[in-house]
VEXGU-289967 format. One record per residue: x, y negated, z negated of N, C-alpha, C, CB in turn; residue number from 1; chain; residue in three letters. Coordinates in steps of 0.2 Angstrom, whole numbers, plus 5000, padded with zeros to 4 digits. Glycine has a CB too. Example, Ala and Ser with C-alpha at 12.3 -4.5 7.8 and 13.67 -1.06 7.14 Angstrom:
+------+------+------+-------+-------+-------+------+------+------+-------+-------+-------+-----+--------+---------+
: n.xx : n.yy : n.zz : ca.xx : ca.yy : ca.zz : c.xx : c.yy : c.zz : cb.xx : cb.yy : cb.zz : num : cadena : residuo :
+------+------+------+-------+-------+-------+------+------+------+-------+-------+-------+-----+--------+---------+
: 5066 : 5028 : 4961 :  5062 :  5022 :  4961 : 5066 : 5016 : 4961 :  5057 :  5022 :  4955 :   1 :      A :     ALA :
: 5064 : 5011 : 4965 :  5068 :  5005 :  4964 : 5064 : 5000 : 4961 :  5070 :  5003 :  4971 :   2 :      A :     SER :
+------+------+------+-------+-------+-------+------+------+------+-------+-------+-------+-----+--------+---------+
# end
This chain:
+------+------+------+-------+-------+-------+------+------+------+-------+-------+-------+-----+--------+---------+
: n.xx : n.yy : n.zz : ca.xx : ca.yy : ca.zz : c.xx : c.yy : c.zz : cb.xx : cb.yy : cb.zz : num : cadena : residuo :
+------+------+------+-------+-------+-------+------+------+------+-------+-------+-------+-----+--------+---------+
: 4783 : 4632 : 4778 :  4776 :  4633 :  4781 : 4777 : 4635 : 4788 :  4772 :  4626 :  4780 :   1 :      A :     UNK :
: 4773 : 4640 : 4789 :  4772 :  4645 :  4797 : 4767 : 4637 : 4802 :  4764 :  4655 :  4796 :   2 :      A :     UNK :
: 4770 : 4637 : 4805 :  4766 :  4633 :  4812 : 4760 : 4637 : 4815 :  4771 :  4630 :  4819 :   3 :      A :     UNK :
: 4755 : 4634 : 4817 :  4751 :  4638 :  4821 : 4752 : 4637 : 4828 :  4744 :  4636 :  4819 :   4 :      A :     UNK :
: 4751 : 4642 : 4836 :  4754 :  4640 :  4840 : 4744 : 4640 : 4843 :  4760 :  4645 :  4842 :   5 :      A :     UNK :
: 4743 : 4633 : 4848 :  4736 :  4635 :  4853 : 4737 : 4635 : 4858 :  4729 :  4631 :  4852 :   6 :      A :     UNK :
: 4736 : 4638 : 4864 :  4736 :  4636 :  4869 : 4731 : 4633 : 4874 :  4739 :  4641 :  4870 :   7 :      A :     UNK :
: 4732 : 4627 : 4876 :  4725 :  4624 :  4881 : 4724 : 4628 : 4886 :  4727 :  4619 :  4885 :   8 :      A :     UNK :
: 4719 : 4626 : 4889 :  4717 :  4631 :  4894 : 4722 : 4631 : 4901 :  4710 :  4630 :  4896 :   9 :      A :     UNK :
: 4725 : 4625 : 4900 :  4730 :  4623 :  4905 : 4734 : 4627 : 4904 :  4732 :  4617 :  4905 :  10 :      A :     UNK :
: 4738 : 4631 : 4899 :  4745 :  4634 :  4896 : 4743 : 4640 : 4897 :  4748 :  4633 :  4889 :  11 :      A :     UNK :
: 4737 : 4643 : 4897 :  4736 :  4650 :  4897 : 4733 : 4651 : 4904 :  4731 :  4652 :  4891 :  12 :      A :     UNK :
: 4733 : 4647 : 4908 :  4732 :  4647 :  4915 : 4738 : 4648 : 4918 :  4730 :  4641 :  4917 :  13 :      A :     UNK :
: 4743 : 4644 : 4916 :  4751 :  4645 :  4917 : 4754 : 4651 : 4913 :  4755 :  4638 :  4914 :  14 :      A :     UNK :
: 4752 : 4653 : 4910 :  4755 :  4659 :  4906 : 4753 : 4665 : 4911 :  4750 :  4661 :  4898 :  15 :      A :     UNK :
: 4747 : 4667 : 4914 :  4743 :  4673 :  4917 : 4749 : 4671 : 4923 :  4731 :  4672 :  4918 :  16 :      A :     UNK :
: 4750 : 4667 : 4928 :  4753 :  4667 :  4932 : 4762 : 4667 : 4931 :  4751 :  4663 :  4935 :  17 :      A :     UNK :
: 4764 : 4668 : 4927 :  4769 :  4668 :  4928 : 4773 : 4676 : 4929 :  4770 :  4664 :  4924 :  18 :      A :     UNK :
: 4778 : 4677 : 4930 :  4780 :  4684 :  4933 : 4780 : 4687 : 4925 :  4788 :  4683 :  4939 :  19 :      A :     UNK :
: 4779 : 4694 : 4926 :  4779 :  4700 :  4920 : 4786 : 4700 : 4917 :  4777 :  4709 :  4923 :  20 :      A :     UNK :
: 4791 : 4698 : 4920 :  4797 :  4699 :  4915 : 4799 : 4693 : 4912 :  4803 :  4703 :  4919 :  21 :      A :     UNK :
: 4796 : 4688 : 4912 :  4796 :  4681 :  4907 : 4790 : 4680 : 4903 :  4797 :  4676 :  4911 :  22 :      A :     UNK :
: 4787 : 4686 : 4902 :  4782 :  4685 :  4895 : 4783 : 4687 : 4891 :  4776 :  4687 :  4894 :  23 :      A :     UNK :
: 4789 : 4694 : 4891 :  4791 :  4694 :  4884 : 4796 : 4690 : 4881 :  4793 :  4698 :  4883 :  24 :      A :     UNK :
: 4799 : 4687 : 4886 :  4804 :  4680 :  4883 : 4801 : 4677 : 4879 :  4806 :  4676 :  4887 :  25 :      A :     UNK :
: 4796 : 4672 : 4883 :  4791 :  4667 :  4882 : 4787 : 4669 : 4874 :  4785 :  4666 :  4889 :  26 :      A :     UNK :
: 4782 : 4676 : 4875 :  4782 :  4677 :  4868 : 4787 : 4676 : 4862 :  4781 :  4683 :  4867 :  27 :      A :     UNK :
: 4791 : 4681 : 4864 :  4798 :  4678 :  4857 : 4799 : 4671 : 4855 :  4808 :  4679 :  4860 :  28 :      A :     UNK :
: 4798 : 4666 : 4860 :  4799 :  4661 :  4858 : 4793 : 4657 : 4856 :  4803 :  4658 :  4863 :  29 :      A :     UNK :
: 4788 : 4660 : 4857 :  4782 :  4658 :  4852 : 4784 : 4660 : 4846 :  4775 :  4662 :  4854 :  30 :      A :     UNK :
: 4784 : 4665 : 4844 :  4786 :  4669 :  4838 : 4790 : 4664 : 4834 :  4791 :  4675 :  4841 :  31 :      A :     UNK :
: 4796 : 4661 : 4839 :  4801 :  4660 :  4833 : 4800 : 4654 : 4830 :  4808 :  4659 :  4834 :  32 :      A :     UNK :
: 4796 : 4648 : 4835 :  4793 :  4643 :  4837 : 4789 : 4643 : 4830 :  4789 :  4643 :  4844 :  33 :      A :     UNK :
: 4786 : 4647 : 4829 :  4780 :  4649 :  4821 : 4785 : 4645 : 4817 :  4778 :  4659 :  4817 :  34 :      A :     UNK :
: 4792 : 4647 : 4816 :  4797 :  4647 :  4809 : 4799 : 4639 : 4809 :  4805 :  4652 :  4809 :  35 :      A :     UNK :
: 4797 : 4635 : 4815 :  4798 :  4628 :  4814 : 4805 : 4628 : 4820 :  4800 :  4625 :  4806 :  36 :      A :     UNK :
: 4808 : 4621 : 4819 :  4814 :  4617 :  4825 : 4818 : 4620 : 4820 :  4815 :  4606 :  4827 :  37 :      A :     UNK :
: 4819 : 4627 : 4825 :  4827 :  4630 :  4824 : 4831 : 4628 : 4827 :  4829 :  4637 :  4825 :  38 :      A :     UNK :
: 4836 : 4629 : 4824 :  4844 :  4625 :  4827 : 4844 : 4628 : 4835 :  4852 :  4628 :  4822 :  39 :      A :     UNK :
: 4844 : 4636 : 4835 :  4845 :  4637 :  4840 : 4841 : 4638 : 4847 :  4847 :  4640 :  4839 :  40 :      A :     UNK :
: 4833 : 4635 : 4844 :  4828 :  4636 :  4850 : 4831 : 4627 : 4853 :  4818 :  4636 :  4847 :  41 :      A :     UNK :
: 4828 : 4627 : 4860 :  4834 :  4622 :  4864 : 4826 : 4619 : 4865 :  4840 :  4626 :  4873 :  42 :      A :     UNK :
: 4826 : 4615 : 4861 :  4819 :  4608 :  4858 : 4821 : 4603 : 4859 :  4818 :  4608 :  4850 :  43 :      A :     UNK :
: 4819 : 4600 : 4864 :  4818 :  4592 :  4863 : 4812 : 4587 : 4864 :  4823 :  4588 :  4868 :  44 :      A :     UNK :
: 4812 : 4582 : 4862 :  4811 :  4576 :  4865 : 4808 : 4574 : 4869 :  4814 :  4573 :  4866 :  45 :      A :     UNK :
: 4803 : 4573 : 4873 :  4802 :  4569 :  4878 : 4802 : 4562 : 4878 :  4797 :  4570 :  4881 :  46 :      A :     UNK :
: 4804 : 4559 : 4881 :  4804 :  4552 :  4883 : 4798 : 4549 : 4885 :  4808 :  4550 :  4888 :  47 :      A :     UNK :
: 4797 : 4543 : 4881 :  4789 :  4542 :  4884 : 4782 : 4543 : 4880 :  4788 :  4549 :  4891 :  48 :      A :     UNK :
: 4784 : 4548 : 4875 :  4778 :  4551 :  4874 : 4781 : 4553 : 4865 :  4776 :  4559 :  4879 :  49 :      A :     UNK :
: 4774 : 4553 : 4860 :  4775 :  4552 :  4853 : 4776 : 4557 : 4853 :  4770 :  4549 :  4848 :  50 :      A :     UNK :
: 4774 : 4562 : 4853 :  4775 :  4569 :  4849 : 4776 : 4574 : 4855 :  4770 :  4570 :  4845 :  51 :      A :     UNK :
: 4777 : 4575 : 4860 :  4779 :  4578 :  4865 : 4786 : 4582 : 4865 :  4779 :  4573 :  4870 :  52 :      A :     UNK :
: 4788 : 4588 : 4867 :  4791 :  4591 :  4866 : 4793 : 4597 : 4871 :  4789 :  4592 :  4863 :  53 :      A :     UNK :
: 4798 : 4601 : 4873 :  4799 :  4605 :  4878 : 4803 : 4608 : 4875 :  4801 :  4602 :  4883 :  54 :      A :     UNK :
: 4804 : 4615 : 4878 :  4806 :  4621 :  4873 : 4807 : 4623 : 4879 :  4802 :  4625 :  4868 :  55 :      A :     UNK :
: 4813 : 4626 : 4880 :  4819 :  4629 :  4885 : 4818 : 4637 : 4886 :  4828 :  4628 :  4883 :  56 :      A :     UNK :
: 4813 : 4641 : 4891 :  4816 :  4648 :  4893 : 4817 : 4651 : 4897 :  4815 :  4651 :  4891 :  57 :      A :     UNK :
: 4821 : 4650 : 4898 :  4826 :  4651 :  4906 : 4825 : 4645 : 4910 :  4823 :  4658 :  4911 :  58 :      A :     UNK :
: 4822 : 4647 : 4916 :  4821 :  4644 :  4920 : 4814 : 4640 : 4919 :  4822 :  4648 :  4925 :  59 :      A :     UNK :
: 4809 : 4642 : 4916 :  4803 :  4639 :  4912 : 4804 : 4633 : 4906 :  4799 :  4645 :  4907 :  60 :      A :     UNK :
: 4801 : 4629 : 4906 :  4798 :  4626 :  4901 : 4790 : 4625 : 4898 :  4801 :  4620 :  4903 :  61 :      A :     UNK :
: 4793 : 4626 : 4892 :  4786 :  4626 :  4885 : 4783 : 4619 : 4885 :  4790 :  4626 :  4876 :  62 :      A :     UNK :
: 4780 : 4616 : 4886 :  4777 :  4608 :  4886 : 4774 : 4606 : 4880 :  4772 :  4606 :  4891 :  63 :      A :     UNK :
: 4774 : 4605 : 4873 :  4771 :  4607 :  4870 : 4769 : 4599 : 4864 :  4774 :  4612 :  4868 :  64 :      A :     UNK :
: 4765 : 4601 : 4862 :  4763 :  4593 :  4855 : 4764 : 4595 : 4849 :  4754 :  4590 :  4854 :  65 :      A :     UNK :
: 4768 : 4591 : 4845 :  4767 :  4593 :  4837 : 4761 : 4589 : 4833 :  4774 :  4590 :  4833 :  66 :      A :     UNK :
: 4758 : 4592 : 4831 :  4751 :  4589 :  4824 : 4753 : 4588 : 4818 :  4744 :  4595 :  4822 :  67 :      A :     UNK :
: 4752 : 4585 : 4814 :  4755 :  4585 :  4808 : 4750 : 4589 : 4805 :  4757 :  4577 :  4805 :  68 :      A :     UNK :
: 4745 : 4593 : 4804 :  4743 :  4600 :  4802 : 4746 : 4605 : 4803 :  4738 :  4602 :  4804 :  69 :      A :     UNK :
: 4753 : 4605 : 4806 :  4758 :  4613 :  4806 : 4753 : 4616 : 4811 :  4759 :  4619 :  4799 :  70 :      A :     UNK :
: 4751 : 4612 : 4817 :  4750 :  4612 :  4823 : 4754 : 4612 : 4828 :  4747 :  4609 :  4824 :  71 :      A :     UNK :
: 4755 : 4618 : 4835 :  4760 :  4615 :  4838 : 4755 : 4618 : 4844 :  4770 :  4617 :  4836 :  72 :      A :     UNK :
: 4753 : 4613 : 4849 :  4746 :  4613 :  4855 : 4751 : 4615 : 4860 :  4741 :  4605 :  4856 :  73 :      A :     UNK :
: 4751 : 4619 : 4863 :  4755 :  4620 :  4870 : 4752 : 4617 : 4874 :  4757 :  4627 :  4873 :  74 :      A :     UNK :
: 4753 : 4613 : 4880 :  4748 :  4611 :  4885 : 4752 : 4613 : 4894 :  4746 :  4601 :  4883 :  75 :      A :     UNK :
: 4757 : 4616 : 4892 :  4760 :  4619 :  4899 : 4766 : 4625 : 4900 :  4762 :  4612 :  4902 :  76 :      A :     UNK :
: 4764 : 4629 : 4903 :  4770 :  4632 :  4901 : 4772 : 4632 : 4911 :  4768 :  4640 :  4894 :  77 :      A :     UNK :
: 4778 : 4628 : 4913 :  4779 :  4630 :  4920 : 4785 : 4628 : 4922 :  4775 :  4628 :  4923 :  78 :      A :     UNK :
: 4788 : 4631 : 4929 :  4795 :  4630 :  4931 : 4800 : 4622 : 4931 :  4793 :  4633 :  4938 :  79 :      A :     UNK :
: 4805 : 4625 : 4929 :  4808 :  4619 :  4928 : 4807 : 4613 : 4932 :  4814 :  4621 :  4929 :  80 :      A :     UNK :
: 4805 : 4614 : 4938 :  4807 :  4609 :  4943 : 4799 : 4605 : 4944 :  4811 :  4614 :  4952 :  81 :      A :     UNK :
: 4796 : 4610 : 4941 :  4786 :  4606 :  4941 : 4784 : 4603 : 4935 :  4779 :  4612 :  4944 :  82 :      A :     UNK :
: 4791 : 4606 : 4930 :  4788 :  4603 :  4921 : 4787 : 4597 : 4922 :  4794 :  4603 :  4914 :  83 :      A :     UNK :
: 4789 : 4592 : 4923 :  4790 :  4585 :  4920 : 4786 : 4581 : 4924 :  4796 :  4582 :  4919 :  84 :      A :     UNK :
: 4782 : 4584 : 4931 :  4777 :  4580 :  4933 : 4771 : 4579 : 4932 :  4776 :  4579 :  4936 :  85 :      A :     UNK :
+------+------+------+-------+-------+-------+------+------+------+-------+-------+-------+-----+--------+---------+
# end
């Protein structure tokens, strides 16, 4: 089963700013993100939080919620060093 990807308005705030040559990255990894926790998308855990999640690209992180509808809610998408506050 394909996941649906949404973005908050918060993540597509962060999306419009980030620099042109890390949106096609970030797409792809929407993209693959659809097929579910592939081995080789760099997926974890947060601590702290039930269903909270982060997804590695590059120097970005994906901040994201799993739903148990094959929901997966993005709610940030931003630089390593400002993800986790």
């Amino acid at each position: 089963m394909r996941y649906r990807i949404l973005l908050d308005t918060h993540a597509l705030r962060d999306f419009q700013d980030i620099p042109e040559p890390y949106h096609t990255s970030i797409k792809e990894k929407f993209e693959r993100l659809k097929e579910g926790f592939l081995p080789d998308l760099d997926i974890r855990k947060l601590k702290g939080f039930k269903n909270t999640y982060r997804l590695r690209v590059g120097d970005y992180r994906i901040i994201f919620e799993l739903n148990p509808d094959y929901e997966i809610i993005v709610i940030g998408i931003r630089p390593r060093k400002t993800a986790y506050r």
